[in-house]
VOGU-3710 file (C-alpha; in Angstrom, 3 decimals, decimal comma):
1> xxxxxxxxxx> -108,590/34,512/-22,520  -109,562/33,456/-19,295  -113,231/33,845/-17,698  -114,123/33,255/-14,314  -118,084/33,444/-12,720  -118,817/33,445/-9,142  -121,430/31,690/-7,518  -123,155/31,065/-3,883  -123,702/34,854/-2,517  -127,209/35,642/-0,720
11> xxxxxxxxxx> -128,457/36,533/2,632  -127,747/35,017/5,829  -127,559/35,911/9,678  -124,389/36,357/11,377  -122,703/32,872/13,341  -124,549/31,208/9,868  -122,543/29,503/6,713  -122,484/30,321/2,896  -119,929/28,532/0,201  -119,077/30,255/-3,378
21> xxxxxxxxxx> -118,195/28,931/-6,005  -116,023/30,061/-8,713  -115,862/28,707/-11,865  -112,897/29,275/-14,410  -112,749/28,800/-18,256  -110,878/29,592/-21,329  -106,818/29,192/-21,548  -106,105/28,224/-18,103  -102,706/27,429/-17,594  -101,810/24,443/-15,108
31> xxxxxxxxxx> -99,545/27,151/-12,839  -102,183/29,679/-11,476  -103,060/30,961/-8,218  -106,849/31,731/-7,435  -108,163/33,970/-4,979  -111,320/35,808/-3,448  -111,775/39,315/-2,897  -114,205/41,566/-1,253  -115,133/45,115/-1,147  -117,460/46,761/1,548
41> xxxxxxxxxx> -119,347/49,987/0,562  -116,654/52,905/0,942  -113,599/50,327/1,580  -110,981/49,225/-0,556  -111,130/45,796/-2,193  -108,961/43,150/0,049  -107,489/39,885/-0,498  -109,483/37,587/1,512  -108,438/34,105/0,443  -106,137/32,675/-2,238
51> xxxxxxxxxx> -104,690/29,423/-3,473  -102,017/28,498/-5,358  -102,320/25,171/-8,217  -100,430/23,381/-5,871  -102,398/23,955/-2,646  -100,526/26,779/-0,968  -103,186/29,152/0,848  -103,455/32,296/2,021  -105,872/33,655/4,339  -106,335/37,573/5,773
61> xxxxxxxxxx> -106,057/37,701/9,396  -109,777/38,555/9,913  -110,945/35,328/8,214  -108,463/32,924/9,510  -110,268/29,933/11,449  -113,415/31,110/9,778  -113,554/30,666/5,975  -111,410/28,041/4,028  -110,756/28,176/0,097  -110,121/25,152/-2,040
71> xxxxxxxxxx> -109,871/23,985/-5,378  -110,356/21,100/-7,677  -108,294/21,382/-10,826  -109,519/18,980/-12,889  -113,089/20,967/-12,525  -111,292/24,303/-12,557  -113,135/25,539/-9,621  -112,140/27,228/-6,777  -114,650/27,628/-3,347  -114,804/29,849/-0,852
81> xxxxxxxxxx> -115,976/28,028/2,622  -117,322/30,683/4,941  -118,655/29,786/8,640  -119,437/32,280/11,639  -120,257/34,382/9,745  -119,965/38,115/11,060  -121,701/41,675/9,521  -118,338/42,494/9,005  -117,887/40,360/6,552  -120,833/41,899/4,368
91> xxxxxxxxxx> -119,123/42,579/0,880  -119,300/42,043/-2,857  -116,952/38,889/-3,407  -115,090/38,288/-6,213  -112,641/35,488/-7,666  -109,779/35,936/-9,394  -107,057/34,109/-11,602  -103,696/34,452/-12,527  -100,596/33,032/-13,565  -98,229/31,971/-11,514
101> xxxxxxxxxx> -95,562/35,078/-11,150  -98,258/37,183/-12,920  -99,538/40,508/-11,533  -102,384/41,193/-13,885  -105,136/38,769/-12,976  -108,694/38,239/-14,352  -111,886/39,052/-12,377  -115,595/37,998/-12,213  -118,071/39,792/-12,025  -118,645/39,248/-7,893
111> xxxxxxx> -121,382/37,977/-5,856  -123,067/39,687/-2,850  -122,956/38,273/0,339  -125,216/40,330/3,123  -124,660/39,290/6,929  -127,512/40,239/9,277  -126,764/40,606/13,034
//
């Protein structure tokens, strides 16, 4: 079993910066890909970041230039970078892990992040 816990979320005013964290444990295997997710009151969850073991990232088209996600694999952590910051982007955030070629992934439980304007 895998277990992954979020970190970082809070309060902050839009054009400002917050980084998660996301910290994985358990039976990780060396070929994963990590990602964050968020979900906006009455919207679907969406893929916001994700990156691959090897480096390979992924980034939605409203947070490209914006946010960066990175990892350190020896730590098992994954972050979330998040500058200029918008209201729009106000959303429970969640990591995730799976296996490489895997579609079932594990989820945290999510941290809030709240963008004032």
């Amino acid at each position: 079993q895998v277990q992954v816990v979020e970190s970082g979320g809070g309060l902050v005013q839009a054009g400002g910066s917050l980084r998660l964290s996301c910290a994985a444990s358990g039976r990780i295997v060396s070929s994963n890909v990590m990602g964050w997710y968020r979900q906006a009151p009455g919207k679907q969850r969406e893929l916001v970041a994700s990156i691959t073991s090897g480096g390979s990232t992924n980034y939605a088209d409203s947070v490209k230039g914006r946010f960066t996600i990175s990892r350190d694999n020896a730590k098992n952590m994954v972050y979330l970078q998040m500058n200029s910051l918008k209201p729009e982007d106000t959303a429970v955030y969640s990591c995730s892990y799976r296996r490489t070629g895997s579609l079932i992934g594990v989820w945290g439980q999510g941290t809030q992040v709240t963008v004032s304007s």
